[in-house]
gemmi code that builds the backbone of each chain (N, CA, C; Angstrom):
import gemmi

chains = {
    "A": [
        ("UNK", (-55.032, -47.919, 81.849), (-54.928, -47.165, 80.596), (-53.651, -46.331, 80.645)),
        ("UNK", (-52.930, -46.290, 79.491), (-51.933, -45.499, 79.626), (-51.929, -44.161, 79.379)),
        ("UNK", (-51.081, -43.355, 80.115), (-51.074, -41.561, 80.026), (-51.314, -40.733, 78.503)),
        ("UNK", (-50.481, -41.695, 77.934), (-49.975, -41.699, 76.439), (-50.360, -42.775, 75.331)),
        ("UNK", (-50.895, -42.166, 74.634), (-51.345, -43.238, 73.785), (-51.359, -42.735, 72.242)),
        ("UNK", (-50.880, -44.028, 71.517), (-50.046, -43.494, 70.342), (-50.485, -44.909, 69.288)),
        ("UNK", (-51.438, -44.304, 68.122), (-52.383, -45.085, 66.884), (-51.409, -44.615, 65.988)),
        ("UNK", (-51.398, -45.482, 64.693), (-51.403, -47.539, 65.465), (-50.023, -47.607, 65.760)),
        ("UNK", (-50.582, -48.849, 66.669), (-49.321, -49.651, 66.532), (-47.886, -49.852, 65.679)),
        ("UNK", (-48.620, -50.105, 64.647), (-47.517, -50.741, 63.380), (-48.247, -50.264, 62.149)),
        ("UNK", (-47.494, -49.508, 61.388), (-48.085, -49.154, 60.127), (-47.079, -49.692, 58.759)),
        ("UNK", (-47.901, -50.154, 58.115), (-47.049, -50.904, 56.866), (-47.843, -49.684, 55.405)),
        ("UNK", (-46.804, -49.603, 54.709), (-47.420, -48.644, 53.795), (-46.201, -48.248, 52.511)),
        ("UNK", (-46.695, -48.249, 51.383), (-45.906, -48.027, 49.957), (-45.198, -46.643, 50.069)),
        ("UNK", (-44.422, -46.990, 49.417), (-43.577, -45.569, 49.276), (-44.334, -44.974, 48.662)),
        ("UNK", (-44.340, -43.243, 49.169), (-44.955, -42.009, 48.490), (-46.537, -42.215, 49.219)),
        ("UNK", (-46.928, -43.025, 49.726), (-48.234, -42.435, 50.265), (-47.663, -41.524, 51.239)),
        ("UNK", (-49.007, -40.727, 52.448), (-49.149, -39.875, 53.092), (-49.320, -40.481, 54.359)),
        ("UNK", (-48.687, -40.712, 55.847), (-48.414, -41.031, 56.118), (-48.997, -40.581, 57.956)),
        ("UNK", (-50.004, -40.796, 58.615), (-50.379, -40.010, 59.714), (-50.140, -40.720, 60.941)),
        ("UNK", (-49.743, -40.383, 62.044), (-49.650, -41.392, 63.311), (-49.669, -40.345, 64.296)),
        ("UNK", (-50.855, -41.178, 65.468), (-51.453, -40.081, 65.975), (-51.049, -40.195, 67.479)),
        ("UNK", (-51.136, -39.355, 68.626), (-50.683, -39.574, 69.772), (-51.392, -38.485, 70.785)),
        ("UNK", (-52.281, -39.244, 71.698), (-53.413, -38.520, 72.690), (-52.951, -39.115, 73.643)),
        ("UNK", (-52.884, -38.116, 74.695), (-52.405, -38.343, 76.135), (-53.811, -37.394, 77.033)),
        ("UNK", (-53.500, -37.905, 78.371), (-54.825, -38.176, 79.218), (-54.473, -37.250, 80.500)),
        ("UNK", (-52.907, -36.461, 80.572), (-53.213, -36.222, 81.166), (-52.405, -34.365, 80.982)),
        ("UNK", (-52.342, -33.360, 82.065), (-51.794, -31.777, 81.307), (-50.100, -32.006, 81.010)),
        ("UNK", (-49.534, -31.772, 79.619), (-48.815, -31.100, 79.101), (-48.685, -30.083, 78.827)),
        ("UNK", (-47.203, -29.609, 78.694), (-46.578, -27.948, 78.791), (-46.339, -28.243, 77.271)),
        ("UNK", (-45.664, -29.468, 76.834), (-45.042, -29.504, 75.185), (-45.053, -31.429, 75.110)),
        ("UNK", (-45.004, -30.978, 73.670), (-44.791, -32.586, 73.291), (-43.694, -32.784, 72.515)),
        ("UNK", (-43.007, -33.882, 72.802), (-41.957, -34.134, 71.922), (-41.894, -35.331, 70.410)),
        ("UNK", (-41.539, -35.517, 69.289), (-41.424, -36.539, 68.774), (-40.329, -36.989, 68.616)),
        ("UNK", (-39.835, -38.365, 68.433), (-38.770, -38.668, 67.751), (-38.982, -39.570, 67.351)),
        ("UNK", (-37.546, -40.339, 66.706), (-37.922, -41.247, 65.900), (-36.241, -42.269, 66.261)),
        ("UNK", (-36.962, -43.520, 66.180), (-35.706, -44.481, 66.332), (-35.467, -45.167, 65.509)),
        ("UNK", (-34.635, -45.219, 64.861), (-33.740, -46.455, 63.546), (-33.836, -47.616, 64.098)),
        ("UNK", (-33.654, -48.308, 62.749), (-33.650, -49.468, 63.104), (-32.467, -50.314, 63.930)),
        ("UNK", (-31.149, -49.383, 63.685), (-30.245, -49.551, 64.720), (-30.237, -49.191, 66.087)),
        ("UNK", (-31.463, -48.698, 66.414), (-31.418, -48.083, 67.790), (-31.048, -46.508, 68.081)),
        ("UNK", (-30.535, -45.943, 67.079), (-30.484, -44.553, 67.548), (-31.541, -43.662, 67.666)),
        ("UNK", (-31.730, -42.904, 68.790), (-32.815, -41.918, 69.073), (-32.581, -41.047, 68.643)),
        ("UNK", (-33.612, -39.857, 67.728), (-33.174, -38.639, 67.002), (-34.429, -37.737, 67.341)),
        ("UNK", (-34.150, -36.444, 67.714), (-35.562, -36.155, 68.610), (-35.951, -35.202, 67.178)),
        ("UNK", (-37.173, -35.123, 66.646), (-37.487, -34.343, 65.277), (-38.191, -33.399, 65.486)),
        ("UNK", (-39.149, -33.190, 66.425), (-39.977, -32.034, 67.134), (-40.376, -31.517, 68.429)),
        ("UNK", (-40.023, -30.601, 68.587), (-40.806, -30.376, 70.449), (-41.762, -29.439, 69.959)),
        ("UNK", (-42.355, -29.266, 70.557), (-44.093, -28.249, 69.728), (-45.005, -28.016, 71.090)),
        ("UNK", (-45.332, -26.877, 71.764), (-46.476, -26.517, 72.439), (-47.441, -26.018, 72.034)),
        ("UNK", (-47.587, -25.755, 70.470), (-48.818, -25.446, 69.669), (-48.783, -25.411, 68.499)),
        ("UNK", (-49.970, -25.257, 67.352), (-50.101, -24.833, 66.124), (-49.603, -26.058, 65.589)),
        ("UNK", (-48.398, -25.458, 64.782), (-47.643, -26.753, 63.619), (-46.370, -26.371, 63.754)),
        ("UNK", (-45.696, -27.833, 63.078), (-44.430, -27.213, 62.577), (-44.099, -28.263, 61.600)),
        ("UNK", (-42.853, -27.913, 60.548), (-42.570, -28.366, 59.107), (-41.033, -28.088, 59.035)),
        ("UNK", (-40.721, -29.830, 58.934), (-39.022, -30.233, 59.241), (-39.200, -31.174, 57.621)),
        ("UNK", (-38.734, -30.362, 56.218), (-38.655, -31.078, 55.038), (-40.009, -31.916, 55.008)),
        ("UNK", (-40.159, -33.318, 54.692), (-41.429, -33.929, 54.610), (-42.313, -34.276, 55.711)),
        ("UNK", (-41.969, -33.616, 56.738), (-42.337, -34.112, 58.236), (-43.072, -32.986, 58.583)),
        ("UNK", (-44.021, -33.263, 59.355), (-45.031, -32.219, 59.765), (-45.554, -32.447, 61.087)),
        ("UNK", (-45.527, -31.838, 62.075), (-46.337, -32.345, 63.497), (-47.416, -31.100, 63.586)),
        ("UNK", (-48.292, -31.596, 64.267), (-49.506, -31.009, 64.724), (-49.742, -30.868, 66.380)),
        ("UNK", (-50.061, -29.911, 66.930), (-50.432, -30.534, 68.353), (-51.683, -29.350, 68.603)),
        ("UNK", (-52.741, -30.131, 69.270), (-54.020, -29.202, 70.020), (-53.974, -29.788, 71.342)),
        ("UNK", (-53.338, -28.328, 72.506), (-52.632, -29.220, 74.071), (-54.526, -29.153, 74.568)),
        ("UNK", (-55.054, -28.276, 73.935), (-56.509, -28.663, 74.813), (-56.751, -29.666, 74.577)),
        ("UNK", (-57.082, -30.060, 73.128), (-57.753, -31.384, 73.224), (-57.043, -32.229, 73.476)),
        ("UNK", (-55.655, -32.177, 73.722), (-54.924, -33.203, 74.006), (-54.730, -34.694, 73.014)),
        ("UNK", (-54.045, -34.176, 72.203), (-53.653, -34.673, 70.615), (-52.613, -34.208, 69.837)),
        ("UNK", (-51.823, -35.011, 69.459), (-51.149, -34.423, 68.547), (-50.637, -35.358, 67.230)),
        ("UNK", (-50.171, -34.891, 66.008), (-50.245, -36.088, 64.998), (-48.877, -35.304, 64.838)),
        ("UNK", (-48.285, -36.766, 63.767), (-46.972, -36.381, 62.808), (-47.290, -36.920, 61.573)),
        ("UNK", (-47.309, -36.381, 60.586), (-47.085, -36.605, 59.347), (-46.019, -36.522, 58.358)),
        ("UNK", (-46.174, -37.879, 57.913), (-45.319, -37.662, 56.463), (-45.721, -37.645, 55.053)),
        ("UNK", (-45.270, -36.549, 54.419), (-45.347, -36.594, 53.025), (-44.281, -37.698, 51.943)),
        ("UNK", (-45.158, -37.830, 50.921), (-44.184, -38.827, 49.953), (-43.187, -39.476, 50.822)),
        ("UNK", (-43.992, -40.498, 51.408), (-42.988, -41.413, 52.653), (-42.143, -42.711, 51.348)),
        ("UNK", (-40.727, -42.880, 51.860), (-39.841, -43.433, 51.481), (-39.567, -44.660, 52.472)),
        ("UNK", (-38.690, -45.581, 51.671), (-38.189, -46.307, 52.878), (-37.246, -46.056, 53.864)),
        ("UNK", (-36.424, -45.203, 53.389), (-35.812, -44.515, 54.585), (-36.452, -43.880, 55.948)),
        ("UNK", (-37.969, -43.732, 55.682), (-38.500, -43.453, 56.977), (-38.874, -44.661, 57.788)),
        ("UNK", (-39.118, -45.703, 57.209), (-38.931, -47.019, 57.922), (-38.382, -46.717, 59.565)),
        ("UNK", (-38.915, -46.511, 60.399), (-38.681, -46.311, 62.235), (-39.772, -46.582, 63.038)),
        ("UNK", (-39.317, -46.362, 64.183), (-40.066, -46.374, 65.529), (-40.141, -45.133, 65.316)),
        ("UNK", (-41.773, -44.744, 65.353), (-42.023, -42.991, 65.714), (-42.371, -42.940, 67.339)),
        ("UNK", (-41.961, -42.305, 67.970), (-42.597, -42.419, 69.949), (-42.549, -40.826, 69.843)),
        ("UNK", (-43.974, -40.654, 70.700), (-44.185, -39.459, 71.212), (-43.731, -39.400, 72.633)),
        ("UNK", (-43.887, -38.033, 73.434), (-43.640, -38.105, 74.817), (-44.018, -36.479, 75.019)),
        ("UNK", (-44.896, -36.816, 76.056), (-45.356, -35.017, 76.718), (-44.289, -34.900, 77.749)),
        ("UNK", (-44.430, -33.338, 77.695), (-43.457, -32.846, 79.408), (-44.881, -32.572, 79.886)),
        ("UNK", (-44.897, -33.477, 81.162), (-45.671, -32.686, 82.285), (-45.783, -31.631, 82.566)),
        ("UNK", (-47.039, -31.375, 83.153), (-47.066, -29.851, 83.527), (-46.392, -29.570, 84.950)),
        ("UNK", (-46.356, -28.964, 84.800), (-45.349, -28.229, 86.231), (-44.219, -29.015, 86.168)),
        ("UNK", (-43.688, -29.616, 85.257), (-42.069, -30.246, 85.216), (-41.431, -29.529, 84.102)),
        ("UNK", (-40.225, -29.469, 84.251), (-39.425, -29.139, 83.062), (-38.719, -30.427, 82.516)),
        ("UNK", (-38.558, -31.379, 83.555), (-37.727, -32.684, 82.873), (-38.671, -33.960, 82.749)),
        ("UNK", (-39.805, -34.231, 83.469), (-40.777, -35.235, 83.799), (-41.291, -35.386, 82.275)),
        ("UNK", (-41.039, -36.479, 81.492), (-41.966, -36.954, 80.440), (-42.825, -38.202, 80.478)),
        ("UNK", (-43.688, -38.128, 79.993), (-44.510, -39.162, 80.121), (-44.375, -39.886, 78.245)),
        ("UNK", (-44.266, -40.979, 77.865), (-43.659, -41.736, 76.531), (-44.428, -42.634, 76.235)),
        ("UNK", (-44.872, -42.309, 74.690), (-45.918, -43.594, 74.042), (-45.130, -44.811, 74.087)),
        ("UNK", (-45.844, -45.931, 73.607), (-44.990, -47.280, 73.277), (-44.116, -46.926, 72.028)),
        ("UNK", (-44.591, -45.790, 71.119), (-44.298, -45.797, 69.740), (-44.901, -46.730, 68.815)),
        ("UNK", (-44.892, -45.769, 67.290), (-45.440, -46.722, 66.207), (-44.318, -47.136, 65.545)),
        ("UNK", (-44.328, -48.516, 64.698), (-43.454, -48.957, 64.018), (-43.963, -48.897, 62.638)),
        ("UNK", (-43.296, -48.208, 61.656), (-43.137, -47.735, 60.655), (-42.481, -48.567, 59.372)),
        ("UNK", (-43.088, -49.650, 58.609), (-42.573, -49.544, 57.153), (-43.424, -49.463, 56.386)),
        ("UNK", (-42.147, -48.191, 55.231), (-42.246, -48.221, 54.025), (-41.758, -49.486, 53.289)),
        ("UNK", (-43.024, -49.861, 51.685), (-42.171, -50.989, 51.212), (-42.098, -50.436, 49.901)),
        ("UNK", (-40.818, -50.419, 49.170), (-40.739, -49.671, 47.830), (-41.658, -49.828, 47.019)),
    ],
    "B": [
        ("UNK", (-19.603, -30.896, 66.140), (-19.529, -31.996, 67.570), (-19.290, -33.109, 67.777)),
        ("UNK", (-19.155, -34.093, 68.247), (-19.450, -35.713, 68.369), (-20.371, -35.858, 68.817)),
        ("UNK", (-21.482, -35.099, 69.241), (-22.517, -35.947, 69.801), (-22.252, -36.442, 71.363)),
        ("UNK", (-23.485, -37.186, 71.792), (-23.235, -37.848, 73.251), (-22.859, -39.161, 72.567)),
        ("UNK", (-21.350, -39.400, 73.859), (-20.674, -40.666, 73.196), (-20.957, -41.313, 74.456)),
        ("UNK", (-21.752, -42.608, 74.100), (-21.754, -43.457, 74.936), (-20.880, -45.060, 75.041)),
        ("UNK", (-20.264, -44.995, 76.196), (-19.227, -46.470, 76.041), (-19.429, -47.713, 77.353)),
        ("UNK", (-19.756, -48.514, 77.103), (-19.465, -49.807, 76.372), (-20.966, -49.086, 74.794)),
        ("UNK", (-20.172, -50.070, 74.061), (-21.804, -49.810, 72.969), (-22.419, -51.609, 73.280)),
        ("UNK", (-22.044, -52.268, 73.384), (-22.214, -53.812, 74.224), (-21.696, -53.951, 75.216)),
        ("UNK", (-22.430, -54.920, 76.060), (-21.700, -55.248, 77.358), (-22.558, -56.790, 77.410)),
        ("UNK", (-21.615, -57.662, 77.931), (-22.165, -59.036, 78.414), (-21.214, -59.511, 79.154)),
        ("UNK", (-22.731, -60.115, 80.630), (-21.757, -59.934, 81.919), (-22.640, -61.099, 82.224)),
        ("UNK", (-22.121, -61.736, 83.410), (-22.682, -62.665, 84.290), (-23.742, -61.659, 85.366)),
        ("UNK", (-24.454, -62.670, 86.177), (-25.181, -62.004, 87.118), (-24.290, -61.880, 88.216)),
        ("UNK", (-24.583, -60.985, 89.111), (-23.617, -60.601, 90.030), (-22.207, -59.952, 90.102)),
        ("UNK", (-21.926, -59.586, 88.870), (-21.055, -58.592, 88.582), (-21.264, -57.271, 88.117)),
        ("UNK", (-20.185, -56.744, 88.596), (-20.634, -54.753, 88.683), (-20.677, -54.985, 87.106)),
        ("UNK", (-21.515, -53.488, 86.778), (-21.321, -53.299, 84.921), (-21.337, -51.600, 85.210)),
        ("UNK", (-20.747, -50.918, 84.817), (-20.425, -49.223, 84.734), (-20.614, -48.607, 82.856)),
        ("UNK", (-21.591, -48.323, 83.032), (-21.830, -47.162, 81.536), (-21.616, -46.243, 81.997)),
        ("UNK", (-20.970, -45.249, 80.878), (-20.192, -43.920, 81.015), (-21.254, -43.300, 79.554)),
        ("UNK", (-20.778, -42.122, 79.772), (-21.381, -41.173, 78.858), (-20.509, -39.697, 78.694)),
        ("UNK", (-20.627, -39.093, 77.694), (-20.005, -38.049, 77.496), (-21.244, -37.146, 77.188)),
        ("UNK", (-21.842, -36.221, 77.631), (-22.544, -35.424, 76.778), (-22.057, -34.256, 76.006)),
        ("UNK", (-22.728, -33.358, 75.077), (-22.225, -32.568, 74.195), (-21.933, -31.218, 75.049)),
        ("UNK", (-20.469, -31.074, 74.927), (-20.482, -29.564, 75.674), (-21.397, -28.584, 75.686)),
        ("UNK", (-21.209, -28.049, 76.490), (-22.063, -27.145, 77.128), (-23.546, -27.245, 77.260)),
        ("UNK", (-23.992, -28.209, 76.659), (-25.094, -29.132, 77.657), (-25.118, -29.370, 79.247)),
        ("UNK", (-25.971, -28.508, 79.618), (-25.996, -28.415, 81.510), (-27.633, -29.508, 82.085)),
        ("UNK", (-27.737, -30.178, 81.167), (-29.099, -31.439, 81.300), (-28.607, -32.727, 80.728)),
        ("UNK", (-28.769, -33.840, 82.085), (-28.355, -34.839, 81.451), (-28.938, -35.843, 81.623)),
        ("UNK", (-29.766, -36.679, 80.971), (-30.532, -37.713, 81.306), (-30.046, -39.151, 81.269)),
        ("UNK", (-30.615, -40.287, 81.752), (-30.387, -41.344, 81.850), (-31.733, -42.383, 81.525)),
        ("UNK", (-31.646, -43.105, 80.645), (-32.860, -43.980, 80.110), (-32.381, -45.393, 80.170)),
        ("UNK", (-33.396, -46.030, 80.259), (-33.684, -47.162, 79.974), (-34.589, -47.931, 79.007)),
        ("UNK", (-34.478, -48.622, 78.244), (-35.568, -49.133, 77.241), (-35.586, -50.455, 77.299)),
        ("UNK", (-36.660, -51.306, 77.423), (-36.892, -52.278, 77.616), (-38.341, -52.858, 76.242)),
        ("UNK", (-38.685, -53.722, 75.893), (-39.782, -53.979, 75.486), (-41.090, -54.353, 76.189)),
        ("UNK", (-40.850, -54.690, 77.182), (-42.226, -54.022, 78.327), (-42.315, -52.990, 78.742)),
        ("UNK", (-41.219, -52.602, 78.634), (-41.586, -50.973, 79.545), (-41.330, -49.680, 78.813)),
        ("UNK", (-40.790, -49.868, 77.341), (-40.522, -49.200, 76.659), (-39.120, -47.898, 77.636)),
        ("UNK", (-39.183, -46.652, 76.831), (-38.237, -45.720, 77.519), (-38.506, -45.230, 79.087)),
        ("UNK", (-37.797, -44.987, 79.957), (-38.059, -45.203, 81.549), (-36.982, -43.964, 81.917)),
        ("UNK", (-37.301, -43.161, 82.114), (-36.467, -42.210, 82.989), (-35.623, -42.700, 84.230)),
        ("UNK", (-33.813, -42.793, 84.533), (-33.643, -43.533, 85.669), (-33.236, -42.652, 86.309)),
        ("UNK", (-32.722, -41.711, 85.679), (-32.002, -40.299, 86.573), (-32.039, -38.658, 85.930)),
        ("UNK", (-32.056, -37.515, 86.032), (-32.024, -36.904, 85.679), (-30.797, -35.818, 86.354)),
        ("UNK", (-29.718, -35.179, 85.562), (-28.807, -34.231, 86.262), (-29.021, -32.798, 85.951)),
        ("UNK", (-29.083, -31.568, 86.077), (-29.193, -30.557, 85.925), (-27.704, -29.962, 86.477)),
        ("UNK", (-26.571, -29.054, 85.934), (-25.431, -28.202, 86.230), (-24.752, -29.518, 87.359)),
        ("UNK", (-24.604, -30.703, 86.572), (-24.281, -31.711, 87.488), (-24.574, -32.067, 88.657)),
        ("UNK", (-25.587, -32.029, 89.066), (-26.468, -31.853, 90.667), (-27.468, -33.268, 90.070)),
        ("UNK", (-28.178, -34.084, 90.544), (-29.007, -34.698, 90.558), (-30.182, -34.573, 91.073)),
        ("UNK", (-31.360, -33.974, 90.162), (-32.669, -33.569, 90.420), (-33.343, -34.492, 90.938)),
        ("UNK", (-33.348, -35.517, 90.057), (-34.524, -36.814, 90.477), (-33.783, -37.917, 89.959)),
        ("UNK", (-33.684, -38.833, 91.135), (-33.548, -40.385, 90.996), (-34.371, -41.223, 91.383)),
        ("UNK", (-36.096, -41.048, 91.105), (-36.820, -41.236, 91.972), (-36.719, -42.775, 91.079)),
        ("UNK", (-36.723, -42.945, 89.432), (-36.169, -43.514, 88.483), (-35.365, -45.234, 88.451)),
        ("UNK", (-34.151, -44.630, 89.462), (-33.417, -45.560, 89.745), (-33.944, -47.164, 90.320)),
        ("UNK", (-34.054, -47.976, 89.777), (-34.867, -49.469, 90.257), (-34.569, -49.850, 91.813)),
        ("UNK", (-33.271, -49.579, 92.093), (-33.065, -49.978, 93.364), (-31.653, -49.872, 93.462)),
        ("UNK", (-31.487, -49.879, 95.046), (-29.742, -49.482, 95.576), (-29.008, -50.378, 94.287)),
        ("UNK", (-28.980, -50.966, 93.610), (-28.137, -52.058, 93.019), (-27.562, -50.818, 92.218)),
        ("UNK", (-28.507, -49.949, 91.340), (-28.084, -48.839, 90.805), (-27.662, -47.649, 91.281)),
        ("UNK", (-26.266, -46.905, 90.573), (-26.089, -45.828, 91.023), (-25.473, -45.004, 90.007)),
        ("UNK", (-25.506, -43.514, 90.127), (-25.063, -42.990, 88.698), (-24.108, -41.973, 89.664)),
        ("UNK", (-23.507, -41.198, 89.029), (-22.669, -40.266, 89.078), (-22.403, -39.098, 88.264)),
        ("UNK", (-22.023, -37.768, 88.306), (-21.910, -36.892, 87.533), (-20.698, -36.093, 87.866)),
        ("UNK", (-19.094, -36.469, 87.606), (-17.867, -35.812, 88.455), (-17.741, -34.664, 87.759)),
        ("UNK", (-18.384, -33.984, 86.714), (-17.977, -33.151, 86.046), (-18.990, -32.692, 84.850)),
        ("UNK", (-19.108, -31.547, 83.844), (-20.233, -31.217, 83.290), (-19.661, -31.988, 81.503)),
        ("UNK", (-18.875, -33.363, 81.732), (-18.144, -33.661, 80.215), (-18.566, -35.057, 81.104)),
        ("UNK", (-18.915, -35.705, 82.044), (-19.021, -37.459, 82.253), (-19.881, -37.781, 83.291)),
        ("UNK", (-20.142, -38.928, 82.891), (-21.466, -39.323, 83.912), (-20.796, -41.036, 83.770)),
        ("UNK", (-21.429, -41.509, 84.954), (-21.575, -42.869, 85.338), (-22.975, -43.059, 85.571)),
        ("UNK", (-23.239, -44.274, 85.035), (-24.406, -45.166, 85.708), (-23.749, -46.803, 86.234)),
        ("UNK", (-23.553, -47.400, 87.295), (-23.164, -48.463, 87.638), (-24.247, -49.287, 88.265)),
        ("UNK", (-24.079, -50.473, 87.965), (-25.224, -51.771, 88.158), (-24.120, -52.804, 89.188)),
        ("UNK", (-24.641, -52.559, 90.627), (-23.502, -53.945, 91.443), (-24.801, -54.375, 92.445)),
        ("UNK", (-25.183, -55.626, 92.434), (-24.263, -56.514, 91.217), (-25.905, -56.510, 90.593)),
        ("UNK", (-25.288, -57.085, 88.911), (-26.052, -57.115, 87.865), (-27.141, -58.058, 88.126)),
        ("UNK", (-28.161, -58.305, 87.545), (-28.855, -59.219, 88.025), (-29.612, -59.428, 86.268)),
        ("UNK", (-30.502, -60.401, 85.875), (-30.490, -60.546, 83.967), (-31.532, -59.655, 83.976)),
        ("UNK", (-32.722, -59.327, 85.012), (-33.848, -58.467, 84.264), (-33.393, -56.879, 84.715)),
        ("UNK", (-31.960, -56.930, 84.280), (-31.232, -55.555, 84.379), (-30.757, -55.699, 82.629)),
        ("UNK", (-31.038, -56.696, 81.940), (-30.769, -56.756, 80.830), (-31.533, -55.741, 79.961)),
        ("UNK", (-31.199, -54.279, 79.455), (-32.072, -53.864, 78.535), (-30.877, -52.713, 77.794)),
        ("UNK", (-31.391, -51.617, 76.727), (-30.885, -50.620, 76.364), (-30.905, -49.602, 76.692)),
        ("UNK", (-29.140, -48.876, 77.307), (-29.369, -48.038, 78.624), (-28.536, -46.256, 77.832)),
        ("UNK", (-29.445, -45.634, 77.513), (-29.429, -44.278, 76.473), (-28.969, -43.449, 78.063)),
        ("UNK", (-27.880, -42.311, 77.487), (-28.093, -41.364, 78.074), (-28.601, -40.184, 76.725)),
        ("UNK", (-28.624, -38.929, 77.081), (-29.260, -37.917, 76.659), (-28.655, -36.857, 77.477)),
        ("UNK", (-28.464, -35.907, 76.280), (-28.357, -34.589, 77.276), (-28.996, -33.051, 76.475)),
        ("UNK", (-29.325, -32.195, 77.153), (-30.092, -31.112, 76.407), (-28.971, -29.314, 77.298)),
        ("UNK", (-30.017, -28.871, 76.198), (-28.975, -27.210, 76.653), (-30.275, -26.524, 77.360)),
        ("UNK", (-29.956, -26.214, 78.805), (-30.746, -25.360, 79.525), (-31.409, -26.617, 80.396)),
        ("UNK", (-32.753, -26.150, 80.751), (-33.460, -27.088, 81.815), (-34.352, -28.133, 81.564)),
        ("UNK", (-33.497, -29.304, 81.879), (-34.812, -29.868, 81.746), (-34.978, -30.471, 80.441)),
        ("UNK", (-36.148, -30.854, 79.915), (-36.673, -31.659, 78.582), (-37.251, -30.470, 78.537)),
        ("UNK", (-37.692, -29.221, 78.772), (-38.093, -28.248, 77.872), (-37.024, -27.805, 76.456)),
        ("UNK", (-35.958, -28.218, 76.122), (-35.558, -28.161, 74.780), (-35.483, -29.253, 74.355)),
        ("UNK", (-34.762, -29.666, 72.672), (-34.405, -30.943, 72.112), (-33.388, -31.710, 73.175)),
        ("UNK", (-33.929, -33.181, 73.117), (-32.842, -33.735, 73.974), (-31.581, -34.500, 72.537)),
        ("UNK", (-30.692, -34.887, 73.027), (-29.710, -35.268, 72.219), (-29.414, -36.368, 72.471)),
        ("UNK", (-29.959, -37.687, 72.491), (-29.580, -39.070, 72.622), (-28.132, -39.752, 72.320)),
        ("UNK", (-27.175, -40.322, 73.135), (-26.140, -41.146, 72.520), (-26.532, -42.412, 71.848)),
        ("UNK", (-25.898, -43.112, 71.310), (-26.290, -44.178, 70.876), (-26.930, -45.754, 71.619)),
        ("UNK", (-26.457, -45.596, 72.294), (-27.137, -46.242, 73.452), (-26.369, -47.553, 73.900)),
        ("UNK", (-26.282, -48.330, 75.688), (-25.383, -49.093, 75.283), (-26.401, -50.188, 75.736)),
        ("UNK", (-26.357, -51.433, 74.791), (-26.628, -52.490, 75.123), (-26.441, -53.870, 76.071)),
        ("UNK", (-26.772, -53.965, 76.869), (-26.138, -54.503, 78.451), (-27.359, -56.258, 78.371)),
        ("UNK", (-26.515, -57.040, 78.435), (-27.030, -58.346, 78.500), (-26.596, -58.755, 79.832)),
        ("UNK", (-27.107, -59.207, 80.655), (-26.742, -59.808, 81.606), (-27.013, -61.535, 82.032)),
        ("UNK", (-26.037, -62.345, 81.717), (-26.788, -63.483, 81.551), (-26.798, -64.067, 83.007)),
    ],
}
model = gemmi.Model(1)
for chain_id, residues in chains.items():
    chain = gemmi.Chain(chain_id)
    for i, (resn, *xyz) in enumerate(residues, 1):
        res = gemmi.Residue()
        res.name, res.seqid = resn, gemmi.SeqId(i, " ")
        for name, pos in zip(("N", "CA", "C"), xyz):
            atom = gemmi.Atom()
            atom.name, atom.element = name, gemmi.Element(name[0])
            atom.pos, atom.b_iso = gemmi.Position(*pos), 0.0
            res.add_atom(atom)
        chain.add_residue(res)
    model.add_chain(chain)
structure = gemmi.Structure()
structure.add_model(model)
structure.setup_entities()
């Protein structure tokens, strides 16, 4: 089983729905990170979060480190969000050690 | 800024020849990472540098690999000799302060085929 684990897989979905992808890991994190990869390959990191919420324009992450969960959401999703979403915890007692979902793959279809 | 500039952005090599990725990270960035991405293995930590010192290479696949850090503006990662399931997409990253406790800053990443 992996450390990290990140629902679903592949999400296909119309522009302007609401948009959730979820990511539970198994084992202690200090913080979690999200990002997101284009379809060209560039990595763009969109959240680091050790609690509560946070709100980047239509993007929203969630994290509960007890229960060990955390979601990202999008509002009025476009095709421009079309990506690889991958989560990744920092270990506990590391400052550089991450542990990394497979990532979800993301399209919007107009 | 420019960002972390990473060079070759392609590379295609035979097996058994050296291949050297370079990286620039964003000044004054004192964290510098080294990735690998593969589709089995997804992103893979191969090295990590802190104030140009090398924390952990626990990462590194084997002697074939070796990285370098001559300065807090360049890094090397070198592959001698290449071998094809060295074929994947090889990101550096670099962050301000320690560690992946802040945003990391990905270069674009360079793509390395090894046939």
């Amino acid at each position: 089983k992996n450390e990290v684990e990140q629902s679903p897989q592949n999400l296909t979905a119309q522009e302007g729905e609401f948009i959730t992808i979820n990511c539970s890991y198994s084992v202690g994190i200090s913080a979690l990170h999200w990002l997101q990869q284009h379809p060209g390959g560039g990595i763009v990191s969109l959240f680091m979060l050790s609690s509560g919420k946070k709100k980047h324009g239509r993007l929203i992450a969630t994290i509960n480190i007890q229960e060990k969960h955390s979601s990202l959401h999008i509002t009025a999703s476009h095709p421009r969000d079309s990506a690889v979403y991958i989560c990744a915890g920092l270990l506990m007692d590391s400052n550089y050690q991450l542990i990394w979902g497979a990532g979800t793959k993301l399209i919007i279809k107009p | 800024d420019a960002g972390v500039i990473q060079s070759p952005r392609h590379e295609v090599t035979e097996m058994g020849q050296e291949v050297t990725l370079r990286c620039k990270p964003i000044s004054g960035h004192n964290s510098l990472f080294w990735y690998r991405q593969t589709m089995m293995r997804g992103l893979e930590l191969l090295i990590y540098f802190n104030n140009n010192v090398p924390i952990d290479d626990s990462g590194m696949p084997e002697d074939r690999f070796s990285a370098k850090m001559p300065n807090a503006s360049f890094s090397t990662l070198k592959i001698q000799p290449s071998e094809p399931r060295d074929s994947a997409v090889y990101f550096c990253a670099s962050s301000l302060g320690g560690g992946a406790a802040n945003e990391q800053f990905f270069g674009p990443g360079t793509r390395l085929t090894v046939l």
